[in-house]
Every structure is written in structure tokens, then in C-alpha cells.
C-alpha positions as CSV (number, residue, x, y, z in Angstrom):
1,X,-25.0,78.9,38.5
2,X,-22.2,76.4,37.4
3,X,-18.8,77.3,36.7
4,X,-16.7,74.7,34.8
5,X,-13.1,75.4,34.1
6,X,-10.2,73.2,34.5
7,X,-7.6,75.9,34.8
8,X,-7.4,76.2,38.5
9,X,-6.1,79.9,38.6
10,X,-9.0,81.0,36.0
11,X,-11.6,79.3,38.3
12,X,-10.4,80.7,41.2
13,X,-10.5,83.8,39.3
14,X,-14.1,83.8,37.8
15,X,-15.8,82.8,41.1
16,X,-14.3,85.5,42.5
17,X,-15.6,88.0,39.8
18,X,-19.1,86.2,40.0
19,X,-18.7,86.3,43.8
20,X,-18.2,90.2,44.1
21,X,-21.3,90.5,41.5
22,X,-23.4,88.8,44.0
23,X,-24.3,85.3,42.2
24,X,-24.2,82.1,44.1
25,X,-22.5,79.8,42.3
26,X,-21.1,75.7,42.2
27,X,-17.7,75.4,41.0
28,X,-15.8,72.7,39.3
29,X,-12.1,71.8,37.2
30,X,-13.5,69.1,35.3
31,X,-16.7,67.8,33.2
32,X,-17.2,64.7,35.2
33,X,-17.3,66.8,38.8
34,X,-20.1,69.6,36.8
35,X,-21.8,66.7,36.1
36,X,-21.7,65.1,39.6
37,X,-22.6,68.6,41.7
38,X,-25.3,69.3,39.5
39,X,-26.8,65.6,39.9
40,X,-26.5,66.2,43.8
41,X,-27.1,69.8,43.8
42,X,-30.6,70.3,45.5
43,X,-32.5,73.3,43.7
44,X,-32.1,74.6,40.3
45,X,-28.7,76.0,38.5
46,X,-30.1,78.3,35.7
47,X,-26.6,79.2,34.1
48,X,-23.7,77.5,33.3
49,X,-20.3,78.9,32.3
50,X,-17.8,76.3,31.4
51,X,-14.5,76.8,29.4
52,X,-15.1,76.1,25.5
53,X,-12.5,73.2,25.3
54,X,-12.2,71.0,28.1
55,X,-10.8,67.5,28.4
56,X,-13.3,65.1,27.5
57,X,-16.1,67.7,26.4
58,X,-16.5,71.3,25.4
59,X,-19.3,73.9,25.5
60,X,-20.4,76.2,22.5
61,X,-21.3,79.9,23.6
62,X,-18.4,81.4,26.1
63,X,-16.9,84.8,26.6
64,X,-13.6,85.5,25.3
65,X,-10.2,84.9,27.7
66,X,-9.3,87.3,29.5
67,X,-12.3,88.9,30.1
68,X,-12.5,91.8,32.8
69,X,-15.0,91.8,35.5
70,X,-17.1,94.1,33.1
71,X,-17.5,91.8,30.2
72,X,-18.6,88.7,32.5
73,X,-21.1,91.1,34.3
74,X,-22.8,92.0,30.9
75,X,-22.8,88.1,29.4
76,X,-23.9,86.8,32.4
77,X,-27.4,89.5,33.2
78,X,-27.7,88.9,29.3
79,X,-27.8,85.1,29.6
80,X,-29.8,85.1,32.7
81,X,-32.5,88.0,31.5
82,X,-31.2,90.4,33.8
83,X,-31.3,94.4,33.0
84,X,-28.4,96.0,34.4
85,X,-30.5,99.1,35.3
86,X,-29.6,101.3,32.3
87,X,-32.8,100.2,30.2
């Protein structure tokens, strides 16, 4: 997993959320340092989360700020096929 956000407090933030949920993830403030870390990055990264607008790029599909721990749990299995045991 990638997570792109160039607030510094909201990164921190969400990679602490994701962290407590168990994922692994590579974390980065800025498009140009997503792009880097997933260029070096041995393995595959089969989700990325990156803030909507972002200097110099911006992504399509995000949850809404602020989102609880909850709602980036749910969008996150959902992107990534996961059931979260209640199916």
C-alpha cells in the first residue's frame, strides 16, 4: 500500500490508522516521492490512497476528510477485496 498526502499531520495520521488495522504500507508528502518509492519499492503495492488535490497531480476516487478510523477500514477491505467478516 501507498499513502500520498502532503499534509504532514494527515499522513502521520492515516498511517497510523492503517498501521493499527494491520496493513503495511509506503508513505509519502509529495507526487514526485510516490513515484520514486514505488519505482524502488521491491514487491508489489496493490492500493494506493493519495489525497484528491495535490500539487502537481491529483487522484480521482478518495474518502472524504476527516474520516474516522471506521470509514478508512471499510474503503480500504472494499478496494482491496477484503470481507470484513460480517458477510
Amino acid at each position: 500500500m501507498l499513502l500520498v498526502e502532503d499534509e504532514p499531520a494527515i499522513l502521520k495520521l492515516g498511517a497510523t490508522m492503517l498501521g493499527k488495522l494491520g496493513y503495511m504500507m509506503l508513505k509519502a508528502n509529495t507526487p514526485g516521492e510516490a513515484i520514486r518509492l514505488a519505482g524502488e519499492h521491491v514487491g508489489e503495492i496493490n492500493l494506493l490512497i493519495t489525497d484528491v488535490v495535490m500539487p502537481k497531480m491529483n487522484g480521482r476516487d478518495s474518502i472524504q476528510k476527516p474520516f474516522s478510523t471506521r470509514d478508512l477500514a471499510i474503503k480500504v477491505r472494499d478496494a482491496l477485496g477484503e470481507s470484513d467478516g460480517s458477510d
